[in-house]
N, C-alpha and C positions, 0 to 999 in steps of 0.2 A: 755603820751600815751592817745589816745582818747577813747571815749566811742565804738565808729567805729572800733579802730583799736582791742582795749578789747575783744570786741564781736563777732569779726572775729577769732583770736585765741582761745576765747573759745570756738568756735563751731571744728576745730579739735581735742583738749580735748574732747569734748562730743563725735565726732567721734568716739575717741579712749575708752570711759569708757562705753557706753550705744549699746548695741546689735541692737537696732532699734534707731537711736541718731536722738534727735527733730532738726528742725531749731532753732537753737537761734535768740531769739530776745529779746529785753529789758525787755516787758509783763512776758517774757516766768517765769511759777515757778514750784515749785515741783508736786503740784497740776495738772498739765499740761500732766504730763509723770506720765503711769502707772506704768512703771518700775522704778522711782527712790522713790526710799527706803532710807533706813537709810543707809544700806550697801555701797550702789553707790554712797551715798553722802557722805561720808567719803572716797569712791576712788575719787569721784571727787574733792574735796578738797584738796588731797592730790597731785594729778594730777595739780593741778590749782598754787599750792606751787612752783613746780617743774618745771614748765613750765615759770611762772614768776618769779620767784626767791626771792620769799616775802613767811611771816609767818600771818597766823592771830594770834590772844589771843580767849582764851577759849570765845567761847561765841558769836563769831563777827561773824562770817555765819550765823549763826540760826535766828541773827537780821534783815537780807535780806528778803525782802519779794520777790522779783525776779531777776532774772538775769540782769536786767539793776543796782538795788542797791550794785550789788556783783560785778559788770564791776566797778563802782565805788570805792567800797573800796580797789578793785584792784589796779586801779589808784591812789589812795591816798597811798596806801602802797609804787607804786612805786615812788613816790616824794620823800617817808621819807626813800630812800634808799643812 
């Protein structure tokens, strides 16, 4: 899967977990959106598990600094599937 295709699905995940949902874009991080919290970012991870059918390890989101490195490790999860 591409960075492209990634970022496309994750923007109906954002759809679906954020009340006012940003555009995704690579740039895009937490800092971005008033509304993501701690709370929405644990829906949204969980959401993003769900939807691709991968797990992280404790600790692997939080290493992201935005949405293009987290489309990534997305994509590397799905390789190692």
């Amino acid at each position: 899967m591409t960075q492209a295709e990634v970022l496309a699905k994750l923007q109906t995940i954002f759809d679906d977990v954020f009340l006012e949902p940003p555009k995704v874009v690579a740039a895009l991080s937490a800092d971005d959106v008033d509304e993501w919290d701690s709370l929405i970012h644990i829906s949204l991870i969980v959401a993003i598990e769900k939807a691709f059918g991968v797990r992280f390890r404790v600790g692997e989101t939080e290493a992201t600094k935005n949405v293009g490195e987290l489309a990534e490790l997305i994509a590397k999860r799905q390789l190692e599937k």
